[in-house]
C-alpha positions as CSV (number, residue, x, y, z in Angstrom):
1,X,7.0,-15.3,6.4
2,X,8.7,-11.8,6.1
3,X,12.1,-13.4,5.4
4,X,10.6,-15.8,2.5
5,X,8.4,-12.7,0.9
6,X,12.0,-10.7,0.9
7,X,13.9,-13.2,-0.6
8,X,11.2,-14.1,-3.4
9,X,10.6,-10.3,-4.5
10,X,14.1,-8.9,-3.7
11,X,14.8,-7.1,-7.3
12,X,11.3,-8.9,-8.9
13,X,8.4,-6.7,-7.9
14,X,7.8,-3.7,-10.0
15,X,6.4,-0.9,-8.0
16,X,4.7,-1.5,-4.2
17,X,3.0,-4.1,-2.4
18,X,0.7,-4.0,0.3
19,X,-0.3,-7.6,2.4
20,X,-2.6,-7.3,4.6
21,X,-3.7,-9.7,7.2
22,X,-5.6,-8.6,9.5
23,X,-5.5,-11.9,11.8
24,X,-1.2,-11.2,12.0
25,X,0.5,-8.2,10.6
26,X,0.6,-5.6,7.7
27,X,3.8,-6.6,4.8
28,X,4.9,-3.2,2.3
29,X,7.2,-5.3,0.0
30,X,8.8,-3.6,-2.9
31,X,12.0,-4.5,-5.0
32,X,14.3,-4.6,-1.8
33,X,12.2,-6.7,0.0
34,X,9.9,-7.1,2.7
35,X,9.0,-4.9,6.1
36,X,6.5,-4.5,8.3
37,X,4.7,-1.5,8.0
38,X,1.5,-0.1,7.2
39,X,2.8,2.3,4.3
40,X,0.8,3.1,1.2
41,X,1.5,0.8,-1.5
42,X,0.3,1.0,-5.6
43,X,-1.8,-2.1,-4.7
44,X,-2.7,-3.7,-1.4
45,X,-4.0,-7.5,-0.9
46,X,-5.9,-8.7,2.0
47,X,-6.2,-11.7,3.1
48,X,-6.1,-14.1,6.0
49,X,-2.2,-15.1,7.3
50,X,-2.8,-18.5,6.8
51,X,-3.9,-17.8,3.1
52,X,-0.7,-16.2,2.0
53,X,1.1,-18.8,3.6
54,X,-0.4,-21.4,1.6
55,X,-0.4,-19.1,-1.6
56,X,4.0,-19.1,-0.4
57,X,3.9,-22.7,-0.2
58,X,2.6,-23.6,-3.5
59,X,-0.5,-24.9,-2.2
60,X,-3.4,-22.7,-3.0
61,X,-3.4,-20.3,-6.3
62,X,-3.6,-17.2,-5.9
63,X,-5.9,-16.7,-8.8
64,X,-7.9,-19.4,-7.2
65,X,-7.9,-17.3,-3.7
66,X,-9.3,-14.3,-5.7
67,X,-12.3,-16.2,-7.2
68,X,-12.8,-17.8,-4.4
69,X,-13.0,-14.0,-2.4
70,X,-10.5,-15.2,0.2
71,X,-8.3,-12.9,-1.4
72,X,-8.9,-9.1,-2.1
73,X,-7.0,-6.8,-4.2
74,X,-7.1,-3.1,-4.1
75,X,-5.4,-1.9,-7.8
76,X,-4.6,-3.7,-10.4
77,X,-5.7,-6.7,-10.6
78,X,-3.4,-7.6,-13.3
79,X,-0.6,-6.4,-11.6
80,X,-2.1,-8.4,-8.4
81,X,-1.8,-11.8,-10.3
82,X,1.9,-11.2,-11.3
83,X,2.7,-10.3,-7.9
84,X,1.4,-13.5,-6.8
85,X,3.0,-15.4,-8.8
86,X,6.2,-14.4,-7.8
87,X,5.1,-15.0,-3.9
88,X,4.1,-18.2,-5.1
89,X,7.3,-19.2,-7.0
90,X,9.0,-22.6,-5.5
91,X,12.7,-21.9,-5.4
């Protein structure tokens, strides 16, 4: 999961990135990639492991996850939505 977040923001996220998932690990992803750490990031989303995997794999929308509260965003939520789009993007 680390290695496929890196390679899909590496030099596309503007800013920091916090994931949180409190059933695995804690992601700070900024324009150089991915590591785990628990840093302070400009926003942080929280959600279950197996929810950003399936937000990765193209199979649940991270919009979708929001509405449907299994995904929480501290920031901006605009900002949120871009960021998962590029987590979501398909090579």
């Amino acid at each position: 999961m680390l290695e496929l977040i890196t390679k899909r923001s590496k030099g596309r996220i503007k800013g920091t990135v916090r994931l949180e998932m409190p059933d695995l690990s804690t992601f700070f992803v900024d324009e150089t990639g991915a590591i785990e750490s628990d840093k302070v990031a400009d926003i942080t989303l929280t959600a279950e492991s197996h929810v950003f995997y399936d937000i990765a794999m193209g199979v649940k929308n991270p919009a979708k996850a929001f509405m449907m509260r299994q995904l929480k965003v501290d920031g901006n939520p605009m900002k949120a939505l871009k960021i998962g789009e590029i987590l979501s993007a398909q090579e």
